[in-house]
C-alpha positions as a Markdown table, in Angstrom:
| # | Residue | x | y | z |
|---|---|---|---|---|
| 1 | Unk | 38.5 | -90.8 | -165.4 |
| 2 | Unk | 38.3 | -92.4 | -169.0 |
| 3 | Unk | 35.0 | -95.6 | -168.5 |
| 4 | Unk | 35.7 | -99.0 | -169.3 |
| 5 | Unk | 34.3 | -100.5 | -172.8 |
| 6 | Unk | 32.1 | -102.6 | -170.8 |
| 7 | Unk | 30.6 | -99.4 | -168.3 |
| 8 | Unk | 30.1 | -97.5 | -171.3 |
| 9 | Unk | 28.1 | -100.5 | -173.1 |
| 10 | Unk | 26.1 | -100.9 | -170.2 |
| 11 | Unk | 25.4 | -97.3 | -170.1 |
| 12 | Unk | 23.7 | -97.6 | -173.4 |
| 13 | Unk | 21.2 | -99.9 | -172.3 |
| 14 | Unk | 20.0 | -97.7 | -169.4 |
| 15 | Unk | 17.3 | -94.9 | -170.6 |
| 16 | Unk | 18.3 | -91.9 | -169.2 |
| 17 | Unk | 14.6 | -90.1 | -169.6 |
| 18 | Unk | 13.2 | -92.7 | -167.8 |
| 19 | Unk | 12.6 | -93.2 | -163.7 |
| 20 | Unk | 12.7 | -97.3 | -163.0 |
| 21 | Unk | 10.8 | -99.1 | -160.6 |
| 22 | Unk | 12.7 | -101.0 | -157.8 |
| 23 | Unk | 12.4 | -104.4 | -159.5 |
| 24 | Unk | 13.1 | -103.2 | -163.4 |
| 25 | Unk | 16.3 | -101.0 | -161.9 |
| 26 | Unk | 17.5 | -104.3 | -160.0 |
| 27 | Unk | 16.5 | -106.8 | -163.2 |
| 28 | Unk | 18.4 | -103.7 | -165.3 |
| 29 | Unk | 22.1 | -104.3 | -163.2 |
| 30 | Unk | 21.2 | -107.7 | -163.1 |
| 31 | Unk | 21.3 | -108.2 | -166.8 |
| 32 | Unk | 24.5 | -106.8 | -167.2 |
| 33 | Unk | 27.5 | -108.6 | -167.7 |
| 34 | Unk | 29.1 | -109.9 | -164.7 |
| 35 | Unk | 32.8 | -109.0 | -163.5 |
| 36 | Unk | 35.1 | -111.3 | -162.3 |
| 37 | Unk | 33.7 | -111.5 | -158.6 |
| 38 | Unk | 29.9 | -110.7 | -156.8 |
| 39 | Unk | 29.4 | -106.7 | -157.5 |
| 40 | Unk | 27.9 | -104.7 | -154.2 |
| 41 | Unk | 24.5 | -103.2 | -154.9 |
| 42 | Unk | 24.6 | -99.4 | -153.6 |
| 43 | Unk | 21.4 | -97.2 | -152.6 |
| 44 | Unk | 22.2 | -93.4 | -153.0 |
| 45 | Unk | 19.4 | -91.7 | -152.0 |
| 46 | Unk | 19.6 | -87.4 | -152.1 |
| 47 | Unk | 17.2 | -86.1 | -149.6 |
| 48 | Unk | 15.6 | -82.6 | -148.7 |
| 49 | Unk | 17.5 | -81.8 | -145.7 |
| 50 | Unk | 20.1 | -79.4 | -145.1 |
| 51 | Unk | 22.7 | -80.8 | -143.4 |
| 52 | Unk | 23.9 | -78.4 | -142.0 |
| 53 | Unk | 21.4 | -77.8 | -139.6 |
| 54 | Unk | 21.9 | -80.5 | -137.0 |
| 55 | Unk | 18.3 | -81.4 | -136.4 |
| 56 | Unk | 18.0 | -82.6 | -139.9 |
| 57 | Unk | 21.1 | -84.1 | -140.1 |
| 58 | Unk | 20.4 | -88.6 | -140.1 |
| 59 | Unk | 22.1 | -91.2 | -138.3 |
| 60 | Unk | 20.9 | -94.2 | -137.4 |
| 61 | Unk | 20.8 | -98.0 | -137.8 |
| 62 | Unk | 19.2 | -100.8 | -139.6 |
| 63 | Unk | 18.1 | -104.3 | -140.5 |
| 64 | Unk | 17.9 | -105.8 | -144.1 |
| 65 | Unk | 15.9 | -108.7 | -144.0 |
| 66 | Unk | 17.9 | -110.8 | -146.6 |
| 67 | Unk | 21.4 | -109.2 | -145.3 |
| 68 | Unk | 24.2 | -107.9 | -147.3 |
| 69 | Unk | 25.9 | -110.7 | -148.7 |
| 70 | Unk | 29.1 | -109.5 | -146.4 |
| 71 | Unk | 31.2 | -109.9 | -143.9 |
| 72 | Unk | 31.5 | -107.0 | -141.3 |
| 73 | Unk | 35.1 | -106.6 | -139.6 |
| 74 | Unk | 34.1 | -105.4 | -136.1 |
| 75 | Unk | 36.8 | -103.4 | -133.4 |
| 76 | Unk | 35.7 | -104.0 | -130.4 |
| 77 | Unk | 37.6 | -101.5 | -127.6 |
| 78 | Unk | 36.7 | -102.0 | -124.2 |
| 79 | Unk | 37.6 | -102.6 | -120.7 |
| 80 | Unk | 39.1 | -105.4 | -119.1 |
| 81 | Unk | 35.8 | -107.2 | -118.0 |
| 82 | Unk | 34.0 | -107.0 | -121.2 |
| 83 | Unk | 36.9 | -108.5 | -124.1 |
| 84 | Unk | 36.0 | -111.9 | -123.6 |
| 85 | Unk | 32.5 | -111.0 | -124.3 |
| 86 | Unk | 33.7 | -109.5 | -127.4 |
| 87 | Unk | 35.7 | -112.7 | -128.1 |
| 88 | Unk | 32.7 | -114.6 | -127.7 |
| 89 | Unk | 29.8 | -112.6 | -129.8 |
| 90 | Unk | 32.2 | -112.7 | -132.5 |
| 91 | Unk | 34.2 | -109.3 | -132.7 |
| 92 | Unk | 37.5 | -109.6 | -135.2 |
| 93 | Unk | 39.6 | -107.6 | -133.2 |
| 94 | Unk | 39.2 | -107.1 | -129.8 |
| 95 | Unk | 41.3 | -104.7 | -127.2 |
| 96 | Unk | 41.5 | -102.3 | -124.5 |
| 97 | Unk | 43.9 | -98.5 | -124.6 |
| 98 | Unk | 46.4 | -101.7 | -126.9 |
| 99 | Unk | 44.0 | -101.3 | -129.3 |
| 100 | Unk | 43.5 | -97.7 | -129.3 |
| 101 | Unk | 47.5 | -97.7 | -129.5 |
| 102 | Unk | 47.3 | -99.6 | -133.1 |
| 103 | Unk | 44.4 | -97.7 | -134.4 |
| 104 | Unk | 47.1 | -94.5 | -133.6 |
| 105 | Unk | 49.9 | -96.3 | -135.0 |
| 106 | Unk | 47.3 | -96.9 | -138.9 |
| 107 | Unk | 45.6 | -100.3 | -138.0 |
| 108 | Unk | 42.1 | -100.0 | -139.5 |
| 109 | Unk | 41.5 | -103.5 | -140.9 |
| 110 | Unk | 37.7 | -103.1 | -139.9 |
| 111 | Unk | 34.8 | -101.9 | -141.1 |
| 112 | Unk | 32.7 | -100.7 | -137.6 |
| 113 | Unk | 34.0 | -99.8 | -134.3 |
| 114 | Unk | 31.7 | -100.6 | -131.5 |
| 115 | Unk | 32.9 | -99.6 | -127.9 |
| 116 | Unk | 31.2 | -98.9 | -124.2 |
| 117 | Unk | 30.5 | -95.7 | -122.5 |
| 118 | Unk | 33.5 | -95.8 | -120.0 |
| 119 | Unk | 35.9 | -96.3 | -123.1 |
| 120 | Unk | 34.5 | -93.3 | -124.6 |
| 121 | Unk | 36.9 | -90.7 | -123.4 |
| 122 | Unk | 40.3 | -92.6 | -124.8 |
| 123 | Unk | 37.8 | -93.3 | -127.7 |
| 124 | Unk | 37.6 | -89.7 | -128.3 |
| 125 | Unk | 42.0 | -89.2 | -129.1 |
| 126 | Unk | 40.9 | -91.5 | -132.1 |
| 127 | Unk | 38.2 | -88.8 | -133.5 |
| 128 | Unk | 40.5 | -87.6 | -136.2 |
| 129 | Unk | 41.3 | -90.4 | -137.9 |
| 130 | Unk | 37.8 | -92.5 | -137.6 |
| 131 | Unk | 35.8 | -89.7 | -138.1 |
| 132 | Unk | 37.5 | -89.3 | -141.2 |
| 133 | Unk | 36.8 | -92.8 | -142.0 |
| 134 | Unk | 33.2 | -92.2 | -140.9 |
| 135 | Unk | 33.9 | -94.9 | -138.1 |
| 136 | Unk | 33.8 | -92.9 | -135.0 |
| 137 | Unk | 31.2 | -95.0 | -132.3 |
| 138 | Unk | 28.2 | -93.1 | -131.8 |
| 139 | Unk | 25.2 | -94.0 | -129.4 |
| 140 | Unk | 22.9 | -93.0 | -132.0 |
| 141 | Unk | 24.5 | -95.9 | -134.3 |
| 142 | Unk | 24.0 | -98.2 | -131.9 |
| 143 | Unk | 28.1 | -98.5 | -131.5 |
| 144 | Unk | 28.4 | -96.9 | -127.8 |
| 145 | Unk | 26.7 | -99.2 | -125.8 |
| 146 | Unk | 27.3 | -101.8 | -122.8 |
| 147 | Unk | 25.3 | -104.8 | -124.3 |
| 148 | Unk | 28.6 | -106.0 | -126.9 |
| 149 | Unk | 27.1 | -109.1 | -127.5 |
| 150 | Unk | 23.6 | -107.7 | -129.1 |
| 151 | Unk | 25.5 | -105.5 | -130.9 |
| 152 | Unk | 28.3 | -107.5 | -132.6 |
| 153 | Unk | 25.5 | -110.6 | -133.2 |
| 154 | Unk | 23.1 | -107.5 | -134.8 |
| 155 | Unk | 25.5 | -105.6 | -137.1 |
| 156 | Unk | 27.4 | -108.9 | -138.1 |
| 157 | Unk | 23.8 | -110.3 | -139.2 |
| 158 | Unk | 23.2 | -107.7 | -141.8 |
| 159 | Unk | 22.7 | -104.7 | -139.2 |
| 160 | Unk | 23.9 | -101.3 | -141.0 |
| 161 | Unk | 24.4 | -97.7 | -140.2 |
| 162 | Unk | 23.4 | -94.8 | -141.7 |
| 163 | Unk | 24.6 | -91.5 | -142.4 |
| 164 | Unk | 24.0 | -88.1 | -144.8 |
| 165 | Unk | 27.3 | -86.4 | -146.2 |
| 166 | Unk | 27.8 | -82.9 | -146.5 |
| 167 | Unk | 25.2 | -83.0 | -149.8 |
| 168 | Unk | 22.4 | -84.5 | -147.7 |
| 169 | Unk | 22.8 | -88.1 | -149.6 |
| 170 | Unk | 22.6 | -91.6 | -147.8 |
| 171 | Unk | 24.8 | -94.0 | -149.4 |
| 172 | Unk | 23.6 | -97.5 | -148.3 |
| 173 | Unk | 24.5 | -101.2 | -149.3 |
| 174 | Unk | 21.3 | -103.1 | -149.8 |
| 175 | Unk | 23.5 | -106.9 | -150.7 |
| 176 | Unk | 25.1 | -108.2 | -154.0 |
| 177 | Unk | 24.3 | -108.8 | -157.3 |
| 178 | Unk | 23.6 | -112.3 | -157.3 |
| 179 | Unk | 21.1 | -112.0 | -154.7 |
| 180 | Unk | 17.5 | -113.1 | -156.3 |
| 181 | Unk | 15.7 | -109.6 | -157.2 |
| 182 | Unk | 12.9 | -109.5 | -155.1 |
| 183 | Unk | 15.0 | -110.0 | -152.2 |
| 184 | Unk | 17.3 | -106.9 | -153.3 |
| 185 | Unk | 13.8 | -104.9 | -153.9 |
| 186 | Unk | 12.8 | -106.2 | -149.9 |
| 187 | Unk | 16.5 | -104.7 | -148.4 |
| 188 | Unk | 15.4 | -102.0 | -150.7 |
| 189 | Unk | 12.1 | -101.0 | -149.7 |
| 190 | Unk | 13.3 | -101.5 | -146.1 |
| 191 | Unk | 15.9 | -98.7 | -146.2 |
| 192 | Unk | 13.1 | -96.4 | -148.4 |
| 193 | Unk | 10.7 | -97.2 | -145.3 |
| 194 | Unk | 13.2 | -96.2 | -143.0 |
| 195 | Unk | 14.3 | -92.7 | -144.3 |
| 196 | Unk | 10.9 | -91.8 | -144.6 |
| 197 | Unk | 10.4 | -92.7 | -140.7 |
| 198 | Unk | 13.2 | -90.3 | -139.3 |
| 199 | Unk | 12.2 | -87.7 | -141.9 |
| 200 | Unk | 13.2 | -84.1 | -139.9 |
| 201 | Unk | 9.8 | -82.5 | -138.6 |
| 202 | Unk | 11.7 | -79.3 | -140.0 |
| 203 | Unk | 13.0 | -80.5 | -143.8 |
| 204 | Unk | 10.9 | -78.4 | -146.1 |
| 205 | Unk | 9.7 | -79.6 | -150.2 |
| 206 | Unk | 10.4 | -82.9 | -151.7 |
| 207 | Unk | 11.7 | -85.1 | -149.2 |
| 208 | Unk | 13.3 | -88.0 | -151.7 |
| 209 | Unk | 14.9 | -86.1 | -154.2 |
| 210 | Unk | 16.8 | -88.7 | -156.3 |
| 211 | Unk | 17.2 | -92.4 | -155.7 |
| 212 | Unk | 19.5 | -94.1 | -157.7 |
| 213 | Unk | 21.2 | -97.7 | -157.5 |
| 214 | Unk | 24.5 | -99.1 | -159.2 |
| 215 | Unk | 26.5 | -101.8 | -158.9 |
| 216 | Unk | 30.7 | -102.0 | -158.2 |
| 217 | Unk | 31.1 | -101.7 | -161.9 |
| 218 | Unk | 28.0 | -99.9 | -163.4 |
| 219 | Unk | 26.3 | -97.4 | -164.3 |
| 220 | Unk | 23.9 | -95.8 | -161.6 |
| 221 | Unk | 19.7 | -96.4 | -162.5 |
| 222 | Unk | 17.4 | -93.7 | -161.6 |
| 223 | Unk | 14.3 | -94.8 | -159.5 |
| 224 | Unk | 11.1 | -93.4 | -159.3 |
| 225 | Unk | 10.4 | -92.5 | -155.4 |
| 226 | Unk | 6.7 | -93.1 | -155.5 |
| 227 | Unk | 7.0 | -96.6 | -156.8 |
| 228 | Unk | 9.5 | -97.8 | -154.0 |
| 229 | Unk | 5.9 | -98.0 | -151.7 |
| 230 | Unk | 3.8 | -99.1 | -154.2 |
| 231 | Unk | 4.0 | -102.7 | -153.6 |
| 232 | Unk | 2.3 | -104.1 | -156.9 |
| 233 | Unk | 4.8 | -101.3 | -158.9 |
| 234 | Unk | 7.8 | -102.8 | -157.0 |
């Protein structure tokens, strides 16, 4: 794919020799020219795991303290008893084995699926098409779980899961580019802090391998690992 004039000007402005701390890669994006609307900030952080052992494989939830500057489209599929709930917390679509029905039929306007346990089972006939999506509910994630109204109130206020792909990578939103940088270095930090807490007690050498950041429209920045923790290098 042939890069814009303006990617490939921005490209010249990042060194490529060097390894950025938190707050010069987050001043670096920053400094770029804008695009027409608020560019998402994205953490991609390669870790020493192999994935395909499935005690070092991550998934999990967290909390940025300063959010993501987004709105988070939540399906809600449940029984009977528990839609209003939904309706109430704040889910954007909300529906029993109707729901399940659309999601069959293509309807995905959504960006997390949270269920309960008892809907797990007609849940499950949806595995092919949100796992592909990397939407599938999962207790681990905080998305199977009886207590809707925690949930929706937690992942709509900035609450984010977390998963590696096949290479053993976390790709994470940490907010958007007009956000002030020391609160992108905070959501930042947060998500460094926890990777390094669910570290596998069985992934071997460097832990953080890479950690790089980018914006919708530019090039990615390479961050020094060690510096993410030091709070005066932040």
């Amino acid at each position: 794919m042939k890069s814009g004039k303006r990617y490939l000007e921005q490209q010249k402005l990042v060194d490529r020799t060097k390894m950025y701390s938190p707050s010069e890669a987050v001043s670096l994006l920053k400094s770029f020219s804008s695009a027409k609307f608020d560019e998402t900030l994205e953490l991609h952080v390669a870790l020493g795991i192999d994935p395909r052992q499935s005690d070092q494989q991550l998934r999990g939830t967290l909390s940025l303290p300063n959010g993501t500057g987004t709105t988070t489209r939540i399906a809600v599929i449940a029984g009977a008893d528990k839609l209003n709930e939904a309706r109430q917390a704040g889910a954007d679509h909300v529906g029993s084995e109707d729901l399940v029905e659309q999601i069959q039929n293509g309807f995905l306007d959504f960006d997390l699926v949270i269920t309960t346990p008892d809907m797990m089972a007609k849940v499950g006939r949806l595995g092919k098409i949100l796992g592909a999506k990397g939407l599938m509910p999962n207790p681990k994630s905080g998305t199977v779980t009886t207590n809707l109204t925690s949930a929706i109130q937690e992942f709509k206020a900035g609450r984010l899961e977390y998963k590696n792909d096949k290479a053993g990578i976390i790709h994470i939103i940490i907010g958007k580019k007009s956000f002030p940088v020391e609160k992108l270095v905070e959501n930042l930090a947060v998500v460094y802090d926890t990777l390094q807490k669910v570290k596998p007690s069985k992934a071997k050498g460097i832990y953080f391998r890479s950690i790089s950041l980018c914006a919708t429209m530019s090039p990615g920045i390479f961050i020094e690992p060690l510096k993410v923790k030091w709070k005066e290098a932040a």
